[in-house]
N, C-alpha and C positions, 0 to 999 in steps of 0.2 A: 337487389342492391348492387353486386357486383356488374352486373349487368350493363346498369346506370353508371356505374364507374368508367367502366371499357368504353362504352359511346361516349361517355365527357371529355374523356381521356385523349380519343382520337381525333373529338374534331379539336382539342385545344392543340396538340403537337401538329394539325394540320396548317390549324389558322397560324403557328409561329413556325413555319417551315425552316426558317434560317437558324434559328434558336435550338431548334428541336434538333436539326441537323449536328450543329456545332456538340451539342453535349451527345449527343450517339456516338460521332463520329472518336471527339474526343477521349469519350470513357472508352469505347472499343478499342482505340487504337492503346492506351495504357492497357488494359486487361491482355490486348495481346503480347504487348512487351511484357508483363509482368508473367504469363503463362510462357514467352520461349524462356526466361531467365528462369523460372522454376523448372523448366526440365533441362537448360543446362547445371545447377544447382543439383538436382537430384543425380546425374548425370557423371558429376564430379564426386559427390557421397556414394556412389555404387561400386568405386573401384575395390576389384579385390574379392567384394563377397559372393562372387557366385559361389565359391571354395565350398566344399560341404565340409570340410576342416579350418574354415578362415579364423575360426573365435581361438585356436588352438596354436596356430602358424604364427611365428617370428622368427624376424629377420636381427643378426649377430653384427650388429655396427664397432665400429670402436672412436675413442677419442681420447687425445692423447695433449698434453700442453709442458712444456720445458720451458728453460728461460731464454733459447734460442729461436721458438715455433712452436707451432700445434701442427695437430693434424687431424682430423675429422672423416673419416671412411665407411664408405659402406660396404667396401670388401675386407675380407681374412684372408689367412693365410689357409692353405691346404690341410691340416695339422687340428687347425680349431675344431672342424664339426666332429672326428670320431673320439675327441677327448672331453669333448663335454658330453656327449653321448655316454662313454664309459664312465665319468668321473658324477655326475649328474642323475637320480635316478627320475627326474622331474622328464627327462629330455627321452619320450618316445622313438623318434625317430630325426634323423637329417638329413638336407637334401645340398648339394653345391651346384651354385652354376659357373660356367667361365664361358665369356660371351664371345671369343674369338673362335667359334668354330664354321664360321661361314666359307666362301668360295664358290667354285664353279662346278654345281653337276653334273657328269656324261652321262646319261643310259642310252646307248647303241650310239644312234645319230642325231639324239637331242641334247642339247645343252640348256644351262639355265645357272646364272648367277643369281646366288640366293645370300643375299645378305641374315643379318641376325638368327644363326644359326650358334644354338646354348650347346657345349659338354656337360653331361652333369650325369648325376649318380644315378644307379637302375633304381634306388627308393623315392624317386619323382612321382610316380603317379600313384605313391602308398600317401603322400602328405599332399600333390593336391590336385584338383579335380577339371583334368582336360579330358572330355568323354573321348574316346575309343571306338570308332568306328569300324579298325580291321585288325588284327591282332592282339598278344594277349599282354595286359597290362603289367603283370607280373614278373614277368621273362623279358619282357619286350629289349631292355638295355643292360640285361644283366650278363652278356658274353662281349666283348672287343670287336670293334668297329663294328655296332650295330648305329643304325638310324631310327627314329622314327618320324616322318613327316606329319605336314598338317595336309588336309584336305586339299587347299587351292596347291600345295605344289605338287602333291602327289598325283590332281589332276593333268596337270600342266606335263609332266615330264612322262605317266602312263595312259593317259587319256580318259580312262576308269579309275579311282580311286582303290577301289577294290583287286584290281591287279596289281596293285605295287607289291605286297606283301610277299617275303621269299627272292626278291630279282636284289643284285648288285649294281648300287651306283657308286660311279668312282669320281673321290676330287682330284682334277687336274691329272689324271690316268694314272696318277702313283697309290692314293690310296683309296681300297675298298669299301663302300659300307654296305651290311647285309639291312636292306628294309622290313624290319621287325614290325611296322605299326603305322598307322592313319589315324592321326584324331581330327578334330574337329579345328577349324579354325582358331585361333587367339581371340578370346571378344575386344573387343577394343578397349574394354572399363579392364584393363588388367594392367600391371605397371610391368611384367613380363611380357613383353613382344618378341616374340620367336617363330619363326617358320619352321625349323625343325629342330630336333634334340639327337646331340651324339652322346655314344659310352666315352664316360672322362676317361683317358687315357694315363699311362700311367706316369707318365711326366710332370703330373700336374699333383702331385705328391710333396712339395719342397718345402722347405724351413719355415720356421713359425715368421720371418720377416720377411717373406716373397708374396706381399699383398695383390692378389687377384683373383680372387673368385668367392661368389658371395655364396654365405651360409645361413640355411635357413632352419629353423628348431621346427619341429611337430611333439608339441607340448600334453602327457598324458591329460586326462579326462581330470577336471578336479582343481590341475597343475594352477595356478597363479605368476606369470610371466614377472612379477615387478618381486615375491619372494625368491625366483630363481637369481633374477640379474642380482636381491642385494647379497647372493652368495659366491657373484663372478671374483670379489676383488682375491678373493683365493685360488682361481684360476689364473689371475697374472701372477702373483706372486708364486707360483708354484713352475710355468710353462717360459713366462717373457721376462719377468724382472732381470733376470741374470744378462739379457741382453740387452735392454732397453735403458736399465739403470733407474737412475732416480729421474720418473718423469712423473705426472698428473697424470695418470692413465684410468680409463672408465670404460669396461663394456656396458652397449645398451643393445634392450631387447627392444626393437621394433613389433607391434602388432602387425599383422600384415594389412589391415584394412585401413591402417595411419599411416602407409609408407607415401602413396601416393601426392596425400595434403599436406602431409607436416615434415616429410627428410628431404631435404635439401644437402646431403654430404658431397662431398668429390666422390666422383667414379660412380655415382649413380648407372642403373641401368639402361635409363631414359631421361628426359628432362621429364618432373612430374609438375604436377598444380601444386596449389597455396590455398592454404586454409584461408591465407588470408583475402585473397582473389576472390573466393568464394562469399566470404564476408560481402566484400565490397559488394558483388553483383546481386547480396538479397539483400542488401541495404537500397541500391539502386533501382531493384524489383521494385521493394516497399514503396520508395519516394515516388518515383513514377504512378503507382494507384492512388497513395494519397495526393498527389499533384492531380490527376485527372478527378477525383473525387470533390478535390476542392472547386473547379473549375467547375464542376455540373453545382454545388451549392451556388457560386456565385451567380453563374449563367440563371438557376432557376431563381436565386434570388433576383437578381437584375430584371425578369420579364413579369416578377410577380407585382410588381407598383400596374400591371394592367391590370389584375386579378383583384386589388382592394375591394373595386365594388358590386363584384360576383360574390364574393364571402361576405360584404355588408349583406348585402339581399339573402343570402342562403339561412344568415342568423336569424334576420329578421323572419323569415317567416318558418324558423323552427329547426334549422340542422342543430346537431348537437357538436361541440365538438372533435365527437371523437367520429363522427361522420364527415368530419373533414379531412380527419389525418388521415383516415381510410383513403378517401378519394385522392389527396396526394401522394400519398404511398404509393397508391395501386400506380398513376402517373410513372411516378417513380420508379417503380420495378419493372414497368410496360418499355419503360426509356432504357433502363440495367439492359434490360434483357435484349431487347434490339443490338444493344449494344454489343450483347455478347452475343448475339448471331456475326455482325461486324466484327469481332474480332475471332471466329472459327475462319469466317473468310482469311484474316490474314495471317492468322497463324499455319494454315494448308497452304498458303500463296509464299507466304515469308519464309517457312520453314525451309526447303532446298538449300535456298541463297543462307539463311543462318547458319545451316550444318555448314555451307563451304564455310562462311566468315569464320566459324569458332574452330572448324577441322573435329566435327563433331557426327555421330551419325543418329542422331536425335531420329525421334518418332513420338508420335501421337497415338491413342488407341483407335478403334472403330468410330464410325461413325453416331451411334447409340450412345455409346460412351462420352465424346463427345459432345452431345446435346445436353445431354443431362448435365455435365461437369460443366457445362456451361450456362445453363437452367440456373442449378444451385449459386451455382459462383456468380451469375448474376442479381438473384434475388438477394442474394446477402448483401451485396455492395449497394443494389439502390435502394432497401431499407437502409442501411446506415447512412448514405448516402442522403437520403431524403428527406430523414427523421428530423431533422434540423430545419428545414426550411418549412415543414409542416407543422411541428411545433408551432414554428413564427408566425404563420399564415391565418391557422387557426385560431391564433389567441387575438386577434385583432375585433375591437369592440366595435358593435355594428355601426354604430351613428360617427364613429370616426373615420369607418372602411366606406360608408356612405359618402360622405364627404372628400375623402381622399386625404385626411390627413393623420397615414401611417408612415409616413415614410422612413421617421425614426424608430419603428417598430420593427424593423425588416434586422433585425440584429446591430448589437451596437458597433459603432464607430472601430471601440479597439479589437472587437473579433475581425471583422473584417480586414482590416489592418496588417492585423496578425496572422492571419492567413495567406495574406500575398505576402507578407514579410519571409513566411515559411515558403513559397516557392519562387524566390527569387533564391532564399538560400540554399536550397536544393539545386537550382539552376546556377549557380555560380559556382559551385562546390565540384559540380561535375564538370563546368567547361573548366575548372582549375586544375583538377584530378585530369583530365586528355590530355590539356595543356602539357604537366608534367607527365604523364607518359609517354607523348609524344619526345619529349626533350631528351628522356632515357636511350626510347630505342633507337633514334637519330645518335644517341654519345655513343651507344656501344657499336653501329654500325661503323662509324666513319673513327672511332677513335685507333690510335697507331695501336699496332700489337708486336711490336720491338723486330719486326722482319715485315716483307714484301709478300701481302697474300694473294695478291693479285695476278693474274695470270698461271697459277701454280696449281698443276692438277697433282693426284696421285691417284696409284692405283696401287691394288694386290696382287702380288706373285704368288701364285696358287702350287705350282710347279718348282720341287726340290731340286731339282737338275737344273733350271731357270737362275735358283737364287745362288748358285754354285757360280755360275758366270755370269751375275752383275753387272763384273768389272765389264765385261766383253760388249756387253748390252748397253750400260750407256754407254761407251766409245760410240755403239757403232751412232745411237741415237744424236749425238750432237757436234755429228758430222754434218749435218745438216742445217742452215742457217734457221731453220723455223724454231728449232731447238736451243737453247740458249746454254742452258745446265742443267745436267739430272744429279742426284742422289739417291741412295740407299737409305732405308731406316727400317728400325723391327716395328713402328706404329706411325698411322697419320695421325696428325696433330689437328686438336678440335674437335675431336670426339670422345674426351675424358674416358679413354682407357689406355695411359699412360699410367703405368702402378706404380705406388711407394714400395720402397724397399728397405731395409735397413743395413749402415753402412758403418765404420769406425771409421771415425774422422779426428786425425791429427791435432791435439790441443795443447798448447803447451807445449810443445815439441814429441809427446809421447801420442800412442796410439792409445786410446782409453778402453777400460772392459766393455765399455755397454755402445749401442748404436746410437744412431740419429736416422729418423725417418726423412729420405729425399727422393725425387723422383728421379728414375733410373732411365734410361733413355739413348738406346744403343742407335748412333747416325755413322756413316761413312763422312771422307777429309773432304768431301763436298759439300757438305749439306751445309754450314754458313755459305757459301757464294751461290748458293742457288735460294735460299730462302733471304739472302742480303740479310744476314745476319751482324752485329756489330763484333768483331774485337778488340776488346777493351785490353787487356793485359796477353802476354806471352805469344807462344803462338799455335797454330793448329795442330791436325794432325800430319795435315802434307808433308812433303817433305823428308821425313825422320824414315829410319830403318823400320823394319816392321816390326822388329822387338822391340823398339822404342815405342811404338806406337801401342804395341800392346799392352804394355805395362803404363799408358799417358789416360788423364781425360781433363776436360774441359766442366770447368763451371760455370753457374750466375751468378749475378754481382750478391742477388737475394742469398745464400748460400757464403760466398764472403761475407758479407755484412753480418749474418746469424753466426759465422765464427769468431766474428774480429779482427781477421786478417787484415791488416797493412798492405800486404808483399806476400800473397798466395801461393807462389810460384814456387815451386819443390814441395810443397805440403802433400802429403802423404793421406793416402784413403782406402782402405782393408775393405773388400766385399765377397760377398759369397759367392760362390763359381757354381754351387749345385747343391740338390738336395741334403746330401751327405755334409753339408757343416763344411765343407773346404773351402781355403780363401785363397783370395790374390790381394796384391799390395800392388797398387797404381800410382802415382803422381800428378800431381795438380800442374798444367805445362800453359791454361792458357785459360782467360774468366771472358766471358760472354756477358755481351747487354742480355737484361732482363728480356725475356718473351715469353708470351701467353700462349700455353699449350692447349688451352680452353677458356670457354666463354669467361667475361668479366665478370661474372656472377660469383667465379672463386679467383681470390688471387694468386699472385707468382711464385709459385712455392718452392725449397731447395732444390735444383736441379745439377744432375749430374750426366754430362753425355760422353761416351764411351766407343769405341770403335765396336760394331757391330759382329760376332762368328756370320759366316754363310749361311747357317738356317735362319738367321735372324733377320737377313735381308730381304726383307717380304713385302717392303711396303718400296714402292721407287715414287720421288717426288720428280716434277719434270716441270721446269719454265719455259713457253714457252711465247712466242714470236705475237703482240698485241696483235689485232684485228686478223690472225690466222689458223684461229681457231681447228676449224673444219679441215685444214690441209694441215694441221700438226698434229688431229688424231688419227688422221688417216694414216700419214707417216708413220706414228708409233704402231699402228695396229700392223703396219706391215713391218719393221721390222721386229715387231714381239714374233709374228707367224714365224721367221727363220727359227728363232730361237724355239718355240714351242707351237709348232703348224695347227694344233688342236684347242688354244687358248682363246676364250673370249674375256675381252676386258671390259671393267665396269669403272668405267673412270670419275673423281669424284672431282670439286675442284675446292682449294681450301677455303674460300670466302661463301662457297656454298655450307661449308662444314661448319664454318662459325657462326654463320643466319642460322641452320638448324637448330643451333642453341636457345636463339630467341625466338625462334617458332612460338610460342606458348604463350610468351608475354607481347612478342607481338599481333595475336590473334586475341590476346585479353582487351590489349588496348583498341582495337577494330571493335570489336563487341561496346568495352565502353563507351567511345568515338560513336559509334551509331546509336544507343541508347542514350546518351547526353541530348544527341539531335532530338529524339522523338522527346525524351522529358521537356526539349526548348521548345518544339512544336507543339504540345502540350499548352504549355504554361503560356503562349502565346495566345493559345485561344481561351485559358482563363482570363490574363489580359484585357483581352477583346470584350467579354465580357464585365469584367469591372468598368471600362472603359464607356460600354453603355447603360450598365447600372449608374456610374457618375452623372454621365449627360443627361439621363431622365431627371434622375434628383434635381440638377440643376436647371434644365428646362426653360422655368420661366426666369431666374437669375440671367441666366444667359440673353435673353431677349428683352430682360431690362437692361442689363451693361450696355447690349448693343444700341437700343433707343437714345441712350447715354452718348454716344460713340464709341464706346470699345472699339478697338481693334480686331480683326481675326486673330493677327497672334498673339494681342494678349489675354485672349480669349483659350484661347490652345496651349499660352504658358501656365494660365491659372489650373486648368485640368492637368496639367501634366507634372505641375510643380511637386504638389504632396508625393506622385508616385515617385520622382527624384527619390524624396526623402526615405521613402519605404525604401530603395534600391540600394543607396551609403548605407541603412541598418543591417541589412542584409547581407551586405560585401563584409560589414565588422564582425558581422554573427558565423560567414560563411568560410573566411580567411582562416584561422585557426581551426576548424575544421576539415578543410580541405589538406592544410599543411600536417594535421599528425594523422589522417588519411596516407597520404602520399609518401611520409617519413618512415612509416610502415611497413608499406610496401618494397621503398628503396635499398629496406635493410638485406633483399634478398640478392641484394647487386654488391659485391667486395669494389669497384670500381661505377661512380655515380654521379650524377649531377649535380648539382647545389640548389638548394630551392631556395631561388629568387624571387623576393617580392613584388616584382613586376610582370611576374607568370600569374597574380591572382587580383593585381590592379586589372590586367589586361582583361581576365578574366569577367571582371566588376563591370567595367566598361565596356565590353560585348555587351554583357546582359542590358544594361543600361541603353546602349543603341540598338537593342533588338527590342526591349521594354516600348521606347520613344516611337517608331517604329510605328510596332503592332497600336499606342493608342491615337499616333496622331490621324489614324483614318476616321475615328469615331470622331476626335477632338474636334479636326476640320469638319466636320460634317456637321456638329453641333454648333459650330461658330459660323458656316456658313446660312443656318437655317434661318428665313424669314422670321423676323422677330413679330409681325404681325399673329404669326399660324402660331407660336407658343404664349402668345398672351392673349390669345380670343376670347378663351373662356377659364374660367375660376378653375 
């Protein structure tokens, strides 16, 4: 019997070669989109867990709200991890990181600038699990200026990985580190990117309100993370209130395996995913199979008015049946399954160019593996797939399958209906949804960010005897016309590791017990005319004595506004000079336009900028001379050599530093962008096929109109007309959808577009000219047909 299946099978998908085509090609090409979106979806759920302590690990956020500001963080201060370790019996162990310990490594005569390089505690590899290749995991950072690398740099700079262990490398020739350790690369699924690990130093000790470095719990066996946090609010009242005062304050306990989808705070590690991205793209997965799904019901519906009187004859002389749904089945899963041959092909062919598009390093299993997950995954879809039109096919009574008068038997009017209605709105939801993505990352590329980012590189001064003469370095640098202005700053700007601090800030004419959380941010009397910054009130630092300067700093307007000031100017502001609790009392001399120290995704938050000490001088921003690029870093790299003959520079530039930010979302929306295409590609060939299901039903209609005189095109507007109407249902079904989709999404942007309704008209009306399109080839072709040849016979 199965037998008999396989030969009916094959010569019927022979004899309809263009039909048979259309739904292989079709269903394969969704199965493929649907299998890369599920292993970027898996892909994005795996961060975190390799950890063999991941169920136990949490991360120490805080969040804070006044009737001036919030503040939202996902770093602590230095102070937090060993007091709730002590104060806590829940709290096994804790780990700190402080993500500024990168620079330039020497060993002998190699160098090697190594970005993301963490300080953190020697209990790092007690709480979590980067394997160990060379050294002992124990000891590895438990002595002062120890290192441990990761594989690729420890190859890079000893050529063996295994020889690094015991040799000294030094940053910028001042300071040593002894190489205690080799592990394994970072996996990519980790929301910790680091190439190496230094011993935190002990400077990094300081006041409960020097927010920079994040703290992570290793929770006993047992422990429950959400009974510990609800005993934190006795940890503020005990450690912060005295300084912070009467605010909303709330620690939370991060899981480690939810940091990546769901925190979104300032100062984050890395920019991470969205749960809610992830939403979207298995909704998008979904729709894409059920769109190519539907499309093979129609297509096999539409070719089955040839079949009526194959099934007449089959009844008539004895099939039962259930001997029929067998043979469309079997069809059906013969067509799944080709299919899902077509889409191995494209998933091994697409996959490369997909890992670029998402920045992902995706993989597939073996090839065995493969067949089978493709086997399975196909037969389940063309049963289901199938089960419907076999139903219909079979139930058709023989003396009217003889005759040819099923055609209303083939499913009724409003399934059909209803089913293109569902993939127009699929299709219009997603060209709505790019639409507005497109609109975001276009606002946040081109929107102003209260200075000049254009042209403006910066780099790191790795060398203490470097940030000692500065002053001396940019003189010599913008002696030269290519150079326009340099500054000093202890951070570049746009890479959200600018820290909150806490400060007493003048109210009422008094200095108040508790602080206010603003961002702290030490520049030289340069840095507005090199960043064209605005001043709005008083004035800078130039100028002034340098004990005046010492005792001045500059605000933003955000920052007045949250005080109330009128007239800022003499207002007074207490900050802490250092660990030990001691303060300085500064002055408010001059208020700065608002500007964005990071992506729009967070807003403008209190800022405070301050004249920079010489170790702080680490970061020099440098403008420099339009279309001369290439001869303005050549310049600087020569005269940095005067000043430190052994230094290689790693220049970054700031409009690169703020794309980085949206690296994620604009690789979301690429991904979307392309899968929109294929679900339209799709659905264009379900389309196609409704298109010739119509014009068979109407057949001989059509070649009475034309005996009549009809016209061609009113021929091709009566076929076209109803689908109109299916497309308007579809726009109202798919508009509200698309908008609390997109509303969603946009809530992860502090600065955003407005979702306009002519981003989903537009939308409507794509679909609609892409709809008209795909049927007018079949339309015309039916309206051209000799009206002789469809009224020959009955």
């Amino acid at each position: 019997m199965l037998r008999n299946y396989l030969k009916i099978t094959v010569r019927t998908l022979w004899k309809n070669k263009l039909f048979s085509g259309l739904n292989v090609v079709g269903l394969g090409i969704g199965m493929a989109a649907v299998w890369l979106m599920v292993l970027y979806v898996v892909d994005e759920l795996s961060y975190d867990r390799f950890h063999a302590k991941a169920d136990r690990i949490v991360r120490v956020v805080q969040h804070a709200q006044w009737s001036g500001g919030n503040l939202n963080l996902a770093v602590t201060s230095a102070p937090y991890a060993p007091a709730l370790q002590a104060d806590y019996p829940d709290v096994e162990k804790t780990v700190r990181f402080h993500p500024e310990g990168g620079g330039t490594i020497t060993f002998k005569d190699k160098k090697m600038d190594v970005p993301n390089i963490f300080f953190t505690d020697p209990t790092v590899f007690d709480v979590f699990t980067f394997p160990f290749l060379y050294g002992d995991p124990a000891t590895s950072l438990s002595k002062p200026q120890s290192i441990v690398l990761t594989k690729s740099v420890a190859e890079s700079l000893f050529g063996d990985a295994g020889k690094a262990v015991g040799n000294v490398v030094e940053f910028s020739n001042h300071f040593p580190n002894t190489v205690t350790g080799v592990v394994e690369d970072v996996p990519a699924n980790s929301h910790l990117q680091f190439r190496a690990l230094r011993s935190l130093p002990d400077k990094y000790t300081s006041g409960w309100q020097n927010f920079e470095l994040y703290t992570y719990l290793l929770l006993r066996e047992g422990s429950d993370y959400r009974t510990l946090e609800a005993k934190l609010p006795g940890f503020f009242q005990k450690y912060i209130r005295k300084e912070m005062g009467e605010v909303d304050y709330r620690m939370e306990l991060q899981p480690l395996t939810s940091i990546h989808l769901h925190s979104h705070l300032d100062y984050e590690t890395s920019p991470n995913g969205n749960v809610a991205t992830v939403s979207i793209f298995s909704v998008v997965a979904g729709l894409i199979l059920v769109i190519a799904c539907i499309n093979y019901v129609n297509l096999y519906t539409a070719r089955s008015l040839k079949r009526t009187r194959e099934v007449g004859v089959r009844k008539a002389i004895g099939s039962h049946r259930l001997q029929l749904i067998g043979q469309f089945l079997t069809e059906s899963m013969l067509m799944a399954w080709l299919a899902g041959l077509v889409s191995i092909g494209l998933v091994t062919t697409a996959l490369p160019y997909f890992n670029q598009l998402a920045d992902k390093k995706l993989s597939v299993g073996g090839v065995s593996d493969l067949l089978l997950a493709a086997t399975l995954f196909s037969v389940l879809i063309g049963a289901l797939s199938g089960l419907y039109p076999a139903l219909v096919l079979s139930n058709f009574r023989p003396v009217a399958a003889l005759k040819g008068l099923v055609s209303n038997q083939l499913g009724g009017i409003t399934l059909k209906q209803s089913l293109v209605v569902f993939q127009f709105v699929a299709t219009i939801a997603l060209i709505a949804c790019s639409g507005v993505v497109y609109r975001q990352m276009n606002f946040v590329q081109h929107k102003g960010l209260g200075f000049n980012k254009e042209q403006v590189l910066t780099f790191h001064i790795d060398n203490e005897a470097v940030r000692q003469r500065v002053d001396a370095l940019k003189e010599r640098l913008v002696q030269n016309p290519l150079i326009e202005s340099a500054s000093a700053a202890s951070n570049p700007i746009g890479n959200n590791n600018i820290g909150g601090s806490g400060m007493f800030i003048e109210q009422n004419g008094v200095i108040p017990t508790h602080t206010q959380i603003v961002q702290r941010f030490a520049v030289d009397e340069d840095y507005l005319k090199t960043l064209q910054i605005k001043l709005l009130q008083g004035r800078t630092f130039a100028g002034s004595s340098k004990s005046e300067q010492e005792k001045s700093v500059l605000i933003n307007e955000t920052l007045t506004k949250e005080m109330g000031w009128n007239d800022p100017i003499g207002k007074r502001i207490v900050y802490y000079t250092d660990a030990a609790n001691h303060t300085a009392e500064a002055r408010v001399v001059g208020v700065v336009a608002d500007f964005h120290t990071y992506s729009l995704q967070h807003k403008i938050e209190p800022l405070v900028l301050q004249l920079p000490q010489p170790a702080d001088k680490d970061n020099l921003y440098v403008r420099i001379q339009p279309a001369k690029t290439a001869e303005a870093l050549a310049y600087i790299r020569s005269v940095y050599r005067t000043f430190d003959p052994a230094a290689t520079l790693d220049f970054h530039f700031l409009d690169d530093n703020f794309s980085q930010q949206y690296k994620a979302e604009q690789k979301q929306g690429q991904v979307l962008l392309t899968f929109t295409m294929l679900a339209v590609l799709i659905a264009c060939m379900g389309l196609f096929g409704l298109a010739a299901f119509a014009a068979e039903q109407r057949t001989k209609e059509i070649g009475v109109r034309k005996v009549l005189g009809a016209s061609v095109s009113s021929i091709v507007l009566l076929l076209s007309r109803d689908l109109l109407k299916l497309v308007v249902i579809a726009l109202v079904v798919a508009t509200p959808i698309a908008w609390y989709v997109m509303n969603r999404w946009l809530q992860d942007f502090a600065y955003k577009v407005n979702l306009e309704w002519w981003v989903f008209t537009a939308a409507g009306l794509l679909a609609v000219g892409i709809a008209l399109l795909t049927v007018s080839f079949q339309s015309v072709r039916a309206a051209l047909t000799n009206p002789v040849t469809s009224l020959r016979s009955e």
